[in-house]
N, C-alpha and C positions, 0 to 999 in steps of 0.2 A: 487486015481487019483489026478496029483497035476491040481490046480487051475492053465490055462491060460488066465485068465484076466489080464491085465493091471492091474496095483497099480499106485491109484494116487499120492504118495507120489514119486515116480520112476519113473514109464514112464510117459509124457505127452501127453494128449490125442492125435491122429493124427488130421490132420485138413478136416473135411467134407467137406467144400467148401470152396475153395479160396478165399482170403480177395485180395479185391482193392488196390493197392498201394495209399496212400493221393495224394490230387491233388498238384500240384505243386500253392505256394500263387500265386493270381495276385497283379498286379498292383493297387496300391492307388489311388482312382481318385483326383481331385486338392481340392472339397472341404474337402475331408478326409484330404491329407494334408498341407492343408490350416488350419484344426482343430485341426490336431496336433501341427502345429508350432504354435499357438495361445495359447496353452495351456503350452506348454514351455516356451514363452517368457515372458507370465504372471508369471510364476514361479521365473522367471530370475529377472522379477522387483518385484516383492512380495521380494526376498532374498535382493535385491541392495535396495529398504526401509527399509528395517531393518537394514541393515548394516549402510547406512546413518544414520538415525535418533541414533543408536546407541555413531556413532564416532562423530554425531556435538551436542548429547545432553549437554554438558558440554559448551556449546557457550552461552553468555547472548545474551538476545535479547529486543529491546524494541519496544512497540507498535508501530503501526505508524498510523500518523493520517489522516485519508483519506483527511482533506483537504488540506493537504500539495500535493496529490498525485492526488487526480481530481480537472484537470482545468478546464476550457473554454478560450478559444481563443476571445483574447482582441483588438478591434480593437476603433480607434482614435474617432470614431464618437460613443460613446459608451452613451449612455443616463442617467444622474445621476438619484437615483430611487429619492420616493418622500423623501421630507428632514422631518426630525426629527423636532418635534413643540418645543423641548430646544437647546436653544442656543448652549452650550456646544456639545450638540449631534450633532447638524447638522455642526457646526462646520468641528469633528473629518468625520464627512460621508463626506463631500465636500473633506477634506485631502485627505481619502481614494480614494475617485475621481481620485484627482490629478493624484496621484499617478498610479490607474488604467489606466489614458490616457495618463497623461507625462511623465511616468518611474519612476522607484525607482532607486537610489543610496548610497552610503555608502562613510565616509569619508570626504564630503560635504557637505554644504548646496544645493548647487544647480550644477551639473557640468558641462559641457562645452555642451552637449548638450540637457540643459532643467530639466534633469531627477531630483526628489531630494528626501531628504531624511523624515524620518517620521516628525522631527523637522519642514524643511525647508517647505512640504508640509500646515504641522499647520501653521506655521507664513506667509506661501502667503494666507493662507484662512482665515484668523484673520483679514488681513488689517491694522494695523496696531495697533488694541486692544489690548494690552498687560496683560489686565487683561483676557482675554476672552485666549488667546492665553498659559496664564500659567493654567487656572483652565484646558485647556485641556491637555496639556502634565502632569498634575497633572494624571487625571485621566486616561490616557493613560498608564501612570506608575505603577500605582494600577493595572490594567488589568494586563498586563504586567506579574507582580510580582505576582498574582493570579495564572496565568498558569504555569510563570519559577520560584517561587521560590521568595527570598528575596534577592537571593545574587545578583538580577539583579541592579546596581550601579543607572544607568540614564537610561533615552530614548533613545539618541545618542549612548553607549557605547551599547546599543540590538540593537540599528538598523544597526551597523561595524559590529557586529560577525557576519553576516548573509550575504551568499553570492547569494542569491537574495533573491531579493522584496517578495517573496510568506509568509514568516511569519511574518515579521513586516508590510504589507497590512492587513492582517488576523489580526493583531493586533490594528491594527485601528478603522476595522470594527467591534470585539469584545468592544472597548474602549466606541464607537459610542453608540452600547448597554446599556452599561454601566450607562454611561452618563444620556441615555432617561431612566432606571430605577431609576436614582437617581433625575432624575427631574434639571437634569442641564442642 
């Protein structure tokens, strides 16, 4: 008698009960994709930093000095701090004063509206001491040449390259330092 079974390598089983058709997806509520797009855009800047950092690795770059880049807002009635017990030192601090209340400028001693330059600030706060007046641009110079180097020429020729006051002030007040460590 031949065998009427099914073979399962031939027939496939019939189906005993009916299978559900899958539901139709719903909709994404907003924080879903709110979490999708979050996770894309993150990808997006994850690939645009590398790709940056790649194409400007070859850029030099040099440090920068915070205090060229935090100020404070200077104003006329500005309170000199207390002065330096050497000569020399409270000298270049009074300079720096100056400069803090009446402006810095370049190119001049003094220019048409007040403002002057590291030189001209020394020489109004000297008085007319000449001697007092060169040990501080002496030392002013030193400082100077400590931070930029040796190929800086004068006082005058650092306080021109500079198109404002923020580094040759810094430069004063550095000097000022200077100075009351060396006991001048």
């Amino acid at each position: 008698m031949p065998d009427t079974a099914p073979s399962p390598a031939i027939d496939p089983p019939a189906p005993t009960t009916r299978q559900a058709a899958p539901a139709p997806p719903t909709a994404l509520t907003l924080e879903e994709r709110l979490t999708l797009m979050n996770m894309e855009m993150t990808a997006r800047l994850n690939k645009a930093a590398v790709a940056h950092a790649v194409n400007t690795a070859h850029i030099p770059i040099e440090p920068v000095d915070l205090a060229d880049v935090v100020t404070v807002p200077l104003t006329p009635t500005l309170q000199p701090p207390a002065s330096y017990p050497t000569p020399v030192a409270a000298l270049l601090q009074r300079a720096h004063h100056r400069l803090l209340t009446s402006g810095w400028c370049s190119g001049a001693l003094v220019d048409e509206d007040g403002a002057r330059c590291m030189i001209g600030a020394i020489r109004a706060e000297a008085v007319g001491d000449r001697g007092l007046e060169a040990d501080a641009a002496s030392v002013l110079l030193d400082a100077i040449r400590r931070t930029f180097g040796e190929h800086v020429d004068s006082v005058p020729s650092f306080n021109d390259a500079h198109g404002s006051g923020r580094v040759p002030m810094r430069m004063l007040d550095q000097a000022a330092g200077l100075a009351d460590a060396r006991g001048l």
